[in-house]
N, C-alpha and C positions, 0 to 999 in steps of 0.2 A: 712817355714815348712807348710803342709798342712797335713788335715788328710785325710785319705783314705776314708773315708764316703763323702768327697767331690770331690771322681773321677768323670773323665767326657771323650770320645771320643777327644781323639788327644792330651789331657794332657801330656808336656814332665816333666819327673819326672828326680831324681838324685838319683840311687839307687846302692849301694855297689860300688861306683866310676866309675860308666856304665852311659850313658842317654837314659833311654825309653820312650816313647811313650806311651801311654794308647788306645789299640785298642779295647778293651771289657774289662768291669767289670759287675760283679753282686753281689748285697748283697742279701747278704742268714743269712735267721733267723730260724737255727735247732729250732724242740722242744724240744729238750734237747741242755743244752751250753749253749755258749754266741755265737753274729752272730760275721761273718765277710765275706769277703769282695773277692770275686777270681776273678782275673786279668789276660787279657792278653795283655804282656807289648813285643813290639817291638825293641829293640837294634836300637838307630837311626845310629851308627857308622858303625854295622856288617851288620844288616837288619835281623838277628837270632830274631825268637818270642820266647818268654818264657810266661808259665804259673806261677805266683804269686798267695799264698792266705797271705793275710792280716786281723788279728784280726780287727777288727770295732772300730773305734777312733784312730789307730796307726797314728803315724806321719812319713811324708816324706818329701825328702826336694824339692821343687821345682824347677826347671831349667831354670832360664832367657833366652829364646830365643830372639835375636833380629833379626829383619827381614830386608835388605835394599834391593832397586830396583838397580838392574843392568842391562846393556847393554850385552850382550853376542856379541863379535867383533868382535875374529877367533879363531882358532883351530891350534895349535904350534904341534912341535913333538906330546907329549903326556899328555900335558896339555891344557885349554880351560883358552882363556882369555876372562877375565869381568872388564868393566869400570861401578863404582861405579857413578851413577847419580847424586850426590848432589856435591862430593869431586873432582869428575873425577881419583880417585885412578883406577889402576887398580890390577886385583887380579886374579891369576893362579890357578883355579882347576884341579884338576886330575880326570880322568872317574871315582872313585869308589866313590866318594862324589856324583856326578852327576847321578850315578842309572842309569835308564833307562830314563832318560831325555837326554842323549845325542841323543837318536833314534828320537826328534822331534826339536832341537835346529836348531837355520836358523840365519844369521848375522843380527846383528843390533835387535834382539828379547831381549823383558825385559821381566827379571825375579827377583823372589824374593829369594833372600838369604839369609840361614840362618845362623846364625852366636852364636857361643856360647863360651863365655869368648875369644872374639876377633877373636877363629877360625872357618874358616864358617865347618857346617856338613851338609848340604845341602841345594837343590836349590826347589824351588815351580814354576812349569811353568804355561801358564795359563791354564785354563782347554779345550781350545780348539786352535788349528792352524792349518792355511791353508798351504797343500804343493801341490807340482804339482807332477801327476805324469809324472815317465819319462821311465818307460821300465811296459808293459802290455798286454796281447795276445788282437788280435782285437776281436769287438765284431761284432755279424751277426745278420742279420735284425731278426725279430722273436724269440730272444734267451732272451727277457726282459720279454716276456710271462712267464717264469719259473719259473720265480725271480733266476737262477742260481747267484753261484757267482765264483771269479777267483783271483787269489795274483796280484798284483798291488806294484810295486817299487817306490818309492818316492824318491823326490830330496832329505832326507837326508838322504837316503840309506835303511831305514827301511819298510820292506813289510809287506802290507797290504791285507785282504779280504776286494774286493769289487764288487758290484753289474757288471751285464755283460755289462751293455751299457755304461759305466765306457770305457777312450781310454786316450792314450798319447798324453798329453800337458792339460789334465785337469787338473784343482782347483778341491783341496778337501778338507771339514773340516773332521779333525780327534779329537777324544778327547783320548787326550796327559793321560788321569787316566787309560783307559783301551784299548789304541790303536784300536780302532775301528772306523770305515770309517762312520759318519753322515750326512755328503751332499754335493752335489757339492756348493763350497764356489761362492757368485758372487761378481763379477769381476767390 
């Protein structure tokens, strides 16, 4: 149990048989009342945000997350296989666990997974990967003057804005948190 005076960013809590997340809180002290405490808690299963207020001192129960490093190895019908690092288990996720981590996954990439009462509910990638790209309009001498920019395909399938002088068979780092193109990766 924890109390809600001890919320914090990214807190996974256990609340009416749901597990949330902690994406904002703030305590508030009316001058009239007693304070407490209004949340906004993320469904880690649905990805649904809710708003929560909590009285000040209430208690919640806390949610053991465990986290293990995996191999991501390939990609089956419709599932994604992971070899567990330490055990060599391996372990078949399906896309709705994986979010929008599937748009930057590459073979043989470690990631961390999360696992709660033995079943994983999601994966943590790193905050940056290098992909190549492989389909991008070319770009012309003079057009880097602009700073224009143009979608860019990547070898895992997922398109990118990137700058003009940007062409096929480049290295790029992307950050995997908000899909955005940070520099050509070197080689």
């Amino acid at each position: 149990m924890i109390s809600v005076n001890d919320f914090r960013t990214g807190l996974t809590i256990e609340l009416d048989g749901q597990l949330f997340s902690v994406v904002e809180f703030m305590h508030v002290k009316p001058g009239k009342g007693s304070a407490f405490v209004r949340s906004k808690l993320k469904n880690i299963r649905t990805g649904y945000t809710v708003e929560r207020t909590f009285n000040a001192g209430e208690k919640v129960n806390l949610a053991r997350i465990d986290t293990r490093e995996m191999q991501f190895l390939y990609k089956s019908e419709q599932d994604y296989v992971f070899m567990d690092n330490t055990t060599y288990d391996q372990l078949m996720l399906k896309e709705e666990v994986l979010g929008d981590g599937v748009k930057y996954l590459k073979d043989n990439m470690n990631v961390m997974v999360q696992m709660y009462e033995n079943q994983p509910i999601g994966v943590n990638l790193p905050n940056t990967v290098d992909l190549e790209v492989i389909e991008t309009e070319p770009g012309f001498k003079g057009d880097t003057a602009t700073g224009g920019n143009k979608p860019a395909t990547l070898e895992t399938g997922v398109v990118i804005t990137v700058p003009l002088f940007i062409n096929i068979g480049d290295v790029l780092q992307v950050d995997t948190r908000t899909g955005e193109y940070l520099r050509r990766a070197t080689k």
